[in-house]
C-alpha positions in Angstrom: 0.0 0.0 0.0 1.6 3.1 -0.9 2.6 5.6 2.7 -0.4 8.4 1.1 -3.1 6.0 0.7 -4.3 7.2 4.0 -4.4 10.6 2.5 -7.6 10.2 0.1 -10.4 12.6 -0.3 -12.7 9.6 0.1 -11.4 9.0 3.4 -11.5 12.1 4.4 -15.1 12.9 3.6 -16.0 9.7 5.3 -13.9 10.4 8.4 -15.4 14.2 8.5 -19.4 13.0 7.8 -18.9 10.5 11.3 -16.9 13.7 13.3 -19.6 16.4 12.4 -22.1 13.3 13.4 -20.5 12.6 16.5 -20.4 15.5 17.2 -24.1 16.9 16.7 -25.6 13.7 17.9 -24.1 14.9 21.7 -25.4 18.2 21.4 -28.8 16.7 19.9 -28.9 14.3 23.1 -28.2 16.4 25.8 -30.8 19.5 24.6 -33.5 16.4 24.5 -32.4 14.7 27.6 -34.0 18.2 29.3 -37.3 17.1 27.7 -37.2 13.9 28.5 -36.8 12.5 25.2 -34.2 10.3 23.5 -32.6 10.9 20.5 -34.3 7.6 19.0 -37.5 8.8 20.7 -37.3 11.9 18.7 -36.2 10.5 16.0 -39.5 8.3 16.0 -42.0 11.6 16.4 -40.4 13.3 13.9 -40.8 10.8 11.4 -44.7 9.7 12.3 -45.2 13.8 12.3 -43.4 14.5 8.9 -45.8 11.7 7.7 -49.2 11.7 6.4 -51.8 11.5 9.1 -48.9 11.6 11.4 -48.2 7.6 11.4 -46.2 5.3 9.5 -46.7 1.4 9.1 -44.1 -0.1 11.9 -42.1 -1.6 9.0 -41.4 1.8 7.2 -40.6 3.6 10.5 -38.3 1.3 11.1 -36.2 1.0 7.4 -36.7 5.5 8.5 -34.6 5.2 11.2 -31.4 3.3 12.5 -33.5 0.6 14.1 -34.4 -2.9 13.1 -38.0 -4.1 13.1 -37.7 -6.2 16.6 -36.0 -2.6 18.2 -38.8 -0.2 16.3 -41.3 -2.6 18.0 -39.7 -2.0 21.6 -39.0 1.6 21.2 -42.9 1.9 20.2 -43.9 -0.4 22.9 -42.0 2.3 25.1 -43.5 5.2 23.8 -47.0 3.7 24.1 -46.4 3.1 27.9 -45.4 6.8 27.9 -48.4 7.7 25.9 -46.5 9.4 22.9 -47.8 6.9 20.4 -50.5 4.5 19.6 -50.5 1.8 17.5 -53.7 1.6 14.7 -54.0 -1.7 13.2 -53.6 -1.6 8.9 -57.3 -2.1 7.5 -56.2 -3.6 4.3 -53.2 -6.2 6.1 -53.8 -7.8 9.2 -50.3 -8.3 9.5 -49.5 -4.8 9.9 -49.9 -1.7 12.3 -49.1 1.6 12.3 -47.6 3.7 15.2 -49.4 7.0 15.6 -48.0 10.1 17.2 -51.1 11.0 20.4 -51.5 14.6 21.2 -49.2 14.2 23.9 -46.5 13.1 21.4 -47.3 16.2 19.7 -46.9 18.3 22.8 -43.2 16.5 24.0 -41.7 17.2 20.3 -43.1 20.6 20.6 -41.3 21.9 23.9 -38.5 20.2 22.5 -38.2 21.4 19.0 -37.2 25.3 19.6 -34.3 24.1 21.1 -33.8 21.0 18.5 -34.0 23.9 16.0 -31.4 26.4 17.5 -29.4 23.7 17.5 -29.2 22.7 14.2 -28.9 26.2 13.4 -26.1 26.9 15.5 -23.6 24.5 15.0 -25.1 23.1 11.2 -27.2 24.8 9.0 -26.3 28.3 10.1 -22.4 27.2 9.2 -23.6 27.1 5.8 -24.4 29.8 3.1 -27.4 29.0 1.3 -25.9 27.6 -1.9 -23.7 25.3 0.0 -26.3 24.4 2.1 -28.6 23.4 -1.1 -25.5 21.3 -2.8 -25.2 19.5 0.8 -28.8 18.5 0.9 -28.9 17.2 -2.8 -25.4 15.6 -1.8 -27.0 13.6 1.1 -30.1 12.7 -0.6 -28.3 11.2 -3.7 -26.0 9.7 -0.8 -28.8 8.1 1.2 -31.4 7.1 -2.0 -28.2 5.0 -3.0 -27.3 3.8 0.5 -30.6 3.5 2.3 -33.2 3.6 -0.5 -36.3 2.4 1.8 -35.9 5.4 4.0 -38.4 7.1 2.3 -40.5 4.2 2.6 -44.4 5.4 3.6 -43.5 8.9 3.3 -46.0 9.1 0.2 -49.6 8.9 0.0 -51.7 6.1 2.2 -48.2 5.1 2.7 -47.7 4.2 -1.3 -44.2 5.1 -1.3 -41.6 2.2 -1.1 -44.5 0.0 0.0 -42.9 -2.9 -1.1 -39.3 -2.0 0.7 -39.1 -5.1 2.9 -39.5 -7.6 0.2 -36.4 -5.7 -1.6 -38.7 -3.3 -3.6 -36.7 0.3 -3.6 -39.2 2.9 -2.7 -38.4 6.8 -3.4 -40.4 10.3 -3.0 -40.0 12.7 -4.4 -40.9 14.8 -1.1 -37.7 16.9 0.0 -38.1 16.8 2.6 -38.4 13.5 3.9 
């Protein structure tokens, strides 16, 4: 291996994407931690209220967010305890349910999303001028499609979107943002 190898761009752009996410995610964590929220818990309300009708079918919420289906199931099961979410069975599969943000989901994420929001202003979006900020987003929507292409799963109408994603179907909106 030659000594500069080390020294690529590509490593370098990987190696800086997990810094600035290290980095934010603590930030992210302890600002929520005062609403008694966890990231993942967040992570979970934001999605169902970005959504239609503010739920998703457990399957896409989970290919959404950095959990597995068995971990989606016990972070919901949480969150139901907690009254945050419910879960709505699917009228045209019996197999599947939706989780549902409650009104007192939508109360927790908003007392916590000023703060969420100055946040990501201070120490991301606002380090950005608006060009760069645009060629970032398209960046790390072309990155994710190709990476993660069910994580847009549900996000369209009645859920159409990506439908098929667990059975290896790639699902994509067109929503930006999703």
């Amino acid at each position: 291996m030659k000594a500069n190898a080390f020294d690529d761009p590509r490593i370098t752009a990987v190696g800086l994407l997990f810094e600035v996410h290290a980095g934010l995610a603590a930030r992210f964590a302890a600002q929520l931690e005062e609403h008694g929220l966890s990231p993942v818990e967040f992570e979970v309300l934001t999605r169902l209220t970005r959504s239609p009708d503010n739920q998703l079918r457990m399957t896409d919420l989970a290919a959404q967010t950095s959990l597995s289906t068995s971990g989606v199931t016990r972070v919901v099961d949480r969150m139901e305890r907690d009254g945050f979410i419910t879960r709505r069975a699917c009228p045209s599969d019996r197999r599947s349910s939706y989780a549902v943000v409650t009104p007192a989901g939508l109360r927790r994420l908003d007392e916590s999303l000023p703060g969420h929001l100055q946040l990501i202003e201070d120490w991301f979006t606002g380090q950005l001028d608006p060009a760069a900020l645009g060629a970032l987003l398209d960046g790390l929507r072309r990155v994710r499609d190709a990476v993660h292409p069910c994580a847009t799963a549900g996000s369209g109408p009645a859920g159409a979107a990506g439908a098929d994603c667990d059975t290896d179907e790639v699902g994509h909106s067109d929503d930006p943002d999703r």
